[in-house]
C-alpha positions as CSV (number, residue, x, y, z in Angstrom):
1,X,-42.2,64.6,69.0
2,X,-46.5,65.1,69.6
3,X,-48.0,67.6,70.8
4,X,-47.5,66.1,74.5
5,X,-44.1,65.8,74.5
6,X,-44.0,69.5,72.9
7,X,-46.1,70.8,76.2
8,X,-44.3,68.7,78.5
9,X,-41.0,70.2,77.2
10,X,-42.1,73.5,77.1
11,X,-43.2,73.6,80.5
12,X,-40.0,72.2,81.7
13,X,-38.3,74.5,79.4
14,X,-39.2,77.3,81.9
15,X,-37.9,75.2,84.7
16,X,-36.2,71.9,84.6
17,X,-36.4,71.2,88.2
18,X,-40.3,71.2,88.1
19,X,-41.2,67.9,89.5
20,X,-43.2,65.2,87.6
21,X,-46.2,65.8,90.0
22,X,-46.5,69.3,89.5
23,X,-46.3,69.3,85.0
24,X,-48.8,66.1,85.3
25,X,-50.8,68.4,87.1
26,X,-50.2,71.8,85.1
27,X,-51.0,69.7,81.4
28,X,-53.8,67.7,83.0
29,X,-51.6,64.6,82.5
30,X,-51.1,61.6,84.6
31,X,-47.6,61.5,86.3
32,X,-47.1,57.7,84.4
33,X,-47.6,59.7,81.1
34,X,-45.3,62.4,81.7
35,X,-42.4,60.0,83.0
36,X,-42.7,57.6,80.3
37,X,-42.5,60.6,78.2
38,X,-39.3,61.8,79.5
39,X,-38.2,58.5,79.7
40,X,-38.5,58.1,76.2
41,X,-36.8,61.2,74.7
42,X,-34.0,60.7,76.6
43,X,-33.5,57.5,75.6
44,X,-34.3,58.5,72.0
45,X,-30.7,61.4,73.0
46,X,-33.3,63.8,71.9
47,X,-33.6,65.1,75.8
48,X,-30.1,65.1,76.0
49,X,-30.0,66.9,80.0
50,X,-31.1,69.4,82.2
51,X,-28.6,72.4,82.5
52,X,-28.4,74.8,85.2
53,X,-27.8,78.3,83.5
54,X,-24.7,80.3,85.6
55,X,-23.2,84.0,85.5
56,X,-20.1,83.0,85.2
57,X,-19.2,86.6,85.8
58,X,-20.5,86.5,89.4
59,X,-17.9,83.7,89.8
60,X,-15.1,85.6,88.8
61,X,-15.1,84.1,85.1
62,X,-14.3,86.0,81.9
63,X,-15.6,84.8,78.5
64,X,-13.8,85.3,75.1
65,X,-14.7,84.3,71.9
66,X,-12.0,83.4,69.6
67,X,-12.6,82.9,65.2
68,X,-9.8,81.1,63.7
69,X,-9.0,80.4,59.9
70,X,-6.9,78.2,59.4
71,X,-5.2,76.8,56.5
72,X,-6.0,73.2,55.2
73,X,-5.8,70.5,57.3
74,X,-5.4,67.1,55.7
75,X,-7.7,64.3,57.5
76,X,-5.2,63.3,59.9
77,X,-4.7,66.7,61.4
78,X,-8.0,67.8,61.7
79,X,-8.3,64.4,63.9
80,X,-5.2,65.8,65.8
81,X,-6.9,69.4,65.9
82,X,-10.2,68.0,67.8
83,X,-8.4,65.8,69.8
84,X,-6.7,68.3,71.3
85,X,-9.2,70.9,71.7
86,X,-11.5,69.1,73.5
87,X,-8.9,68.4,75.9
88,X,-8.3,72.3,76.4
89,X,-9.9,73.0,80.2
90,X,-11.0,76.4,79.4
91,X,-13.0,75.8,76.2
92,X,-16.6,75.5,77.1
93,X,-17.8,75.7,73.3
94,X,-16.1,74.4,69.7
95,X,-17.7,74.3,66.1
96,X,-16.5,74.6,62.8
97,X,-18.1,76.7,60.3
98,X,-17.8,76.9,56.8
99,X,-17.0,81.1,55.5
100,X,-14.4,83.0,56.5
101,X,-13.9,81.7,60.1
102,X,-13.6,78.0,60.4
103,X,-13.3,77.4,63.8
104,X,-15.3,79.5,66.1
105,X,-14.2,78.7,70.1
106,X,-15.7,80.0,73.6
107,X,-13.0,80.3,76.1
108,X,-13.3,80.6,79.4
109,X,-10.6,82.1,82.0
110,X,-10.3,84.0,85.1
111,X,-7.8,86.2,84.1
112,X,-5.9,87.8,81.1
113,X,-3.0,86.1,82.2
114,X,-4.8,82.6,81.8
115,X,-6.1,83.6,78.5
116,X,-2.7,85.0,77.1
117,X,-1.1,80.9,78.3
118,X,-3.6,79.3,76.4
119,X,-3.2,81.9,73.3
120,X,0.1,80.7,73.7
121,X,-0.4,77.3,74.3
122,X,-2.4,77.2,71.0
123,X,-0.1,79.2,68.9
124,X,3.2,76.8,69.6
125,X,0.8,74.0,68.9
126,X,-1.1,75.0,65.5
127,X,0.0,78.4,65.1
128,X,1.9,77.5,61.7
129,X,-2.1,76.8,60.7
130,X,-3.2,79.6,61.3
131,X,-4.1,82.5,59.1
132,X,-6.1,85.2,61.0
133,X,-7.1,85.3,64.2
134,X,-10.0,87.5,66.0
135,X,-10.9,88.0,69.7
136,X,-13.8,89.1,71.4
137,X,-14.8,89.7,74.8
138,X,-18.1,88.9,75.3
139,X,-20.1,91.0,77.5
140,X,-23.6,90.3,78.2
141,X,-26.0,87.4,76.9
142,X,-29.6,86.9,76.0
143,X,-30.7,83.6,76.1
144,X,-34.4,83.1,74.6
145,X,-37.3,80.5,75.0
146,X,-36.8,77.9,72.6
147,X,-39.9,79.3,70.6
148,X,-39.8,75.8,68.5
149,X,-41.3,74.4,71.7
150,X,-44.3,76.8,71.6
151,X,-47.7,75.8,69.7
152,X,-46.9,79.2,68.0
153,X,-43.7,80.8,67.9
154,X,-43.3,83.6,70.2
155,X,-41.2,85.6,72.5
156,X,-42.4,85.0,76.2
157,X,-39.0,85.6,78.7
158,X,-35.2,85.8,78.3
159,X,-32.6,84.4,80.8
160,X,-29.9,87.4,80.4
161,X,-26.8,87.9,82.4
162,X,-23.6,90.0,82.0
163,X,-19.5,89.7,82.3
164,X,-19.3,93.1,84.2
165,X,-21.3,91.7,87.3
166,X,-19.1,92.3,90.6
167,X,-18.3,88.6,92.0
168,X,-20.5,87.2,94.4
169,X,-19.0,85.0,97.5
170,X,-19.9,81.6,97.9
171,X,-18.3,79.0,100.1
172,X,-17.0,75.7,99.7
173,X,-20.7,74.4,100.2
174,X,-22.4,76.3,98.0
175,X,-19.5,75.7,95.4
176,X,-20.0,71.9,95.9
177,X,-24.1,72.2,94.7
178,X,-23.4,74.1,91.6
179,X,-20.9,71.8,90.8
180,X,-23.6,68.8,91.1
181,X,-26.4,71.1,89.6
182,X,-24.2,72.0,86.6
183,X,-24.1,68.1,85.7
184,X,-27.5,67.3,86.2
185,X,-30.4,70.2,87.2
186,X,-33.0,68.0,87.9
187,X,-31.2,66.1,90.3
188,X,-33.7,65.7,93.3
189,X,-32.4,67.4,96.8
190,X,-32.1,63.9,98.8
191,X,-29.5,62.6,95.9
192,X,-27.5,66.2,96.3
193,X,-27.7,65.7,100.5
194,X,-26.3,62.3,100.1
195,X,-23.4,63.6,98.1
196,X,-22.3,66.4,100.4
197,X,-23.9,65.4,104.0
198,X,-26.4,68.9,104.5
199,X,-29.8,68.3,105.1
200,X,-32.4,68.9,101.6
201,X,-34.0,71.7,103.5
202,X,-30.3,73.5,103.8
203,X,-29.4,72.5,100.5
204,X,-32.7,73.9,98.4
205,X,-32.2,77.4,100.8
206,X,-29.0,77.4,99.4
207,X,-30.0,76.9,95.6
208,X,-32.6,79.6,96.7
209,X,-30.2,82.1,97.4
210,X,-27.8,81.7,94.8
211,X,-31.0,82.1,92.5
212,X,-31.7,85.5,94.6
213,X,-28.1,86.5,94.1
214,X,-28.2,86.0,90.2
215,X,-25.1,83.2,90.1
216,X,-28.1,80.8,89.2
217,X,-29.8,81.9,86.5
218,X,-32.1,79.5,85.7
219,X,-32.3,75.9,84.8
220,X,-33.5,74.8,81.4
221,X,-33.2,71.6,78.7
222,X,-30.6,70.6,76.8
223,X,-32.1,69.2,73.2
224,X,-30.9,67.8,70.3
225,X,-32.8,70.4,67.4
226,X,-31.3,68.2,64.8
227,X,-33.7,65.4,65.3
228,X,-36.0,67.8,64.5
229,X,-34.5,68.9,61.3
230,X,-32.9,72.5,62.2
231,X,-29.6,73.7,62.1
232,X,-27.6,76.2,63.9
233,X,-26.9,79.2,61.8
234,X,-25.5,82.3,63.1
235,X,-25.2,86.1,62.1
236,X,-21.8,88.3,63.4
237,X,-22.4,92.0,62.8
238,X,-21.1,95.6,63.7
239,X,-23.4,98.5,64.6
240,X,-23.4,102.0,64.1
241,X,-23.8,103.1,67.5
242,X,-25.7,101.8,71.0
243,X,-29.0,103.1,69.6
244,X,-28.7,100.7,66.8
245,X,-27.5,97.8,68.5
246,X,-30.2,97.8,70.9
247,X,-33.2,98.3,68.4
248,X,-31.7,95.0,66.8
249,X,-31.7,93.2,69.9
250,X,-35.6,94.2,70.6
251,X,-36.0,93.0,67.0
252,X,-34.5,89.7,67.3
253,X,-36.1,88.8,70.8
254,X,-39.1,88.5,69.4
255,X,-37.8,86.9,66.0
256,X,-39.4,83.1,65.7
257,X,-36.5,81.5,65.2
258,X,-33.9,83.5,67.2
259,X,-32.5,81.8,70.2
260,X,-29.4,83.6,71.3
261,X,-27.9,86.9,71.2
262,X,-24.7,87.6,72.7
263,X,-22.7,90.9,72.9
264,X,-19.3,91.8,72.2
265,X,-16.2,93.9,72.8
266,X,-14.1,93.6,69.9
267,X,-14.6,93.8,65.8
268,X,-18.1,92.6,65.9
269,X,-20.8,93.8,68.4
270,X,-23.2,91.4,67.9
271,X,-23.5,87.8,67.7
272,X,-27.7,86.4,67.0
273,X,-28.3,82.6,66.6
274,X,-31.2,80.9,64.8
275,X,-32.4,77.2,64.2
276,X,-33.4,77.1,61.1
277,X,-34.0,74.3,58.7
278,X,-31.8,74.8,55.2
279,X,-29.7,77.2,53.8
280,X,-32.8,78.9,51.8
281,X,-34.3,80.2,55.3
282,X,-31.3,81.6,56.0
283,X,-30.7,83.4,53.0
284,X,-34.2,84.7,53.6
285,X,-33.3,85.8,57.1
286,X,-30.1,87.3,55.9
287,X,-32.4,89.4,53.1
288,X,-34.4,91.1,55.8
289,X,-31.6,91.7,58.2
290,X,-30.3,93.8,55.3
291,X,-33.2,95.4,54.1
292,X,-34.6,96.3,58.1
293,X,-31.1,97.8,58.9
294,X,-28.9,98.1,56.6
295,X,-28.1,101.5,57.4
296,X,-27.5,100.1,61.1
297,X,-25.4,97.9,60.0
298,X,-21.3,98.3,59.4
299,X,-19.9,94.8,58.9
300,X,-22.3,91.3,58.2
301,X,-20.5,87.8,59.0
302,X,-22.7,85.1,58.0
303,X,-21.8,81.6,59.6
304,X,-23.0,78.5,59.0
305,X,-22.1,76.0,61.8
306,X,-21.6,72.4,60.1
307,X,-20.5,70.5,63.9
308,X,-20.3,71.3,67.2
309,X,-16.9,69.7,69.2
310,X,-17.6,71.0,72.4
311,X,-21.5,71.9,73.7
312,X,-21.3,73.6,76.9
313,X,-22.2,76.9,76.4
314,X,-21.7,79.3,78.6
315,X,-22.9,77.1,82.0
């Protein structure tokens, strides 16, 4: 990646349905250079889509996040394990990690009930694996600018959205575009009126609403960082009290290589998410968590995330 795919990126980073006239324009480009660009990265699975960003709790959705250790599995049924998880309809996210969680799952339900049958579901299939268990509810999000994409690493805007939100009614129409949106964001209007039979002027004054009423919240890229040599790492922690928590979070925003911070209800309160390149820069970012606030600080959870089974966080 060059300095004009990075500026191409970035710019679509803070929309990915920007057309290809209007970035050529914005970079000073010509439009041949920015398709051929694009082209190229996705072929190269670096540009791996364009996702459009929901609150799920506008839709009536409810998001869990489940740590699992498990006892060793022997080749064969760690095959079995991923098969089956990724055929699990309400996990939208699955990694393993290496500490005292090994599996680390995002779950995503409607209800209690639904999320007590799949409990179930998984216990009677892999419960006799299973030595702890821990479940969170998560209850708002911050997702940050992918700073990696800036000349300079820096905070500029956050996409944030939380599970308390009271639902928002859409019809079958509007239901029928997210669903589209959701599998490809750039998608261009005419494509999505040929799908459903409403006219492209209808169809982007309903994408425009659904912005307004915050069940869109934005639409950005999906990469592949590990081409460019990072990693996911991630930190769990407990706070002292709501103070704390949120002088963390104004910390981390603005971190340069802080991504994502979610908060919980449950044993840990926060969840923050780096790309990093090695273990040493972790350990480096674990030493000035501590040092900053460890009197802020109740419980630390390092995780290091060796492969992700399922990648569609929280959409």
């Amino acid at each position: 990646m060059d300095k004009t795919d990075q500026k191409i990126l970035y710019k679509l980073e803070e929309n990915c349905r920007y057309s290809v006239s209007y970035i050529a324009r914005s970079l000073r480009l010509s439009k041949d250079v920015v398709r051929y660009r694009l082209d190229k990265m996705e072929k190269e699975q670096f540009l791996r889509g364009y996702r459009t960003v929901l609150d799920m709790g506008k839709l009536g959705y409810q998001y869990y996040r489940l740590l699992l250790q498990n006892s060793y599995l022997h080749s064969e049924q760690e095959k079995e394990w991923i098969t089956w998880i990724k055929k699990q309809p309400e996990l939208v996210w699955v990694a393993g990690s290496d500490g005292e969680w090994n599996s680390i799952i995002t779950i995503r339900v409607r209800s209690l009930k639904e999320l007590q049958k799949f409990m179930d579901h998984l216990l009677v299939n892999y419960g006799r694996f299973l030595y702890k268990k821990e479940i969170m509810s998560f209850s708002q999000v911050h997702m940050i600018n992918k700073k990696y994409l800036a000349k300079k690493p820096h905070y500029e805007y956050q996409l944030t959205y939380d599970f308390f939100s009271k639902k928002v009614p859409i019809d079958e129409t509007d239901e029928k575009i997210l669903a589209i949106l959701t599998k490809n964001a750039r998608i261009k209007l005419t494509e999505i009126s040929s799908l459903i039979n409403l006219s492209p002027e209808s169809i982007a004054r309903r994408i425009r609403n659904l912005q307004k009423t915050g069940v869109i919240v934005g639409f950005r890229l999906q990469l592949d960082y590990t081409k460019l040599g990072l990693q996911n790492f991630e930190i769990s922690l407990s706070v002292r009290s709501p103070d704390e928590r949120k002088k963390i979070i104004a910390y981390y925003l603005s971190h340069p290589d802080c991504y994502t911070i979610m908060e919980f209800l449950g044993r840990y309160d926060l969840q923050i998410s780096f790309l990093l390149r090695n273990q040493a820069e972790f350990r480096y970012v674990l030493g000035d968590m501590r040092n900053r606030f460890s009197q802020d600080i109740v419980e630390l959870y390092p995780i290091v995330i060796f492969q992700e089974f399922i990648t569609n966080p929280l959409e």
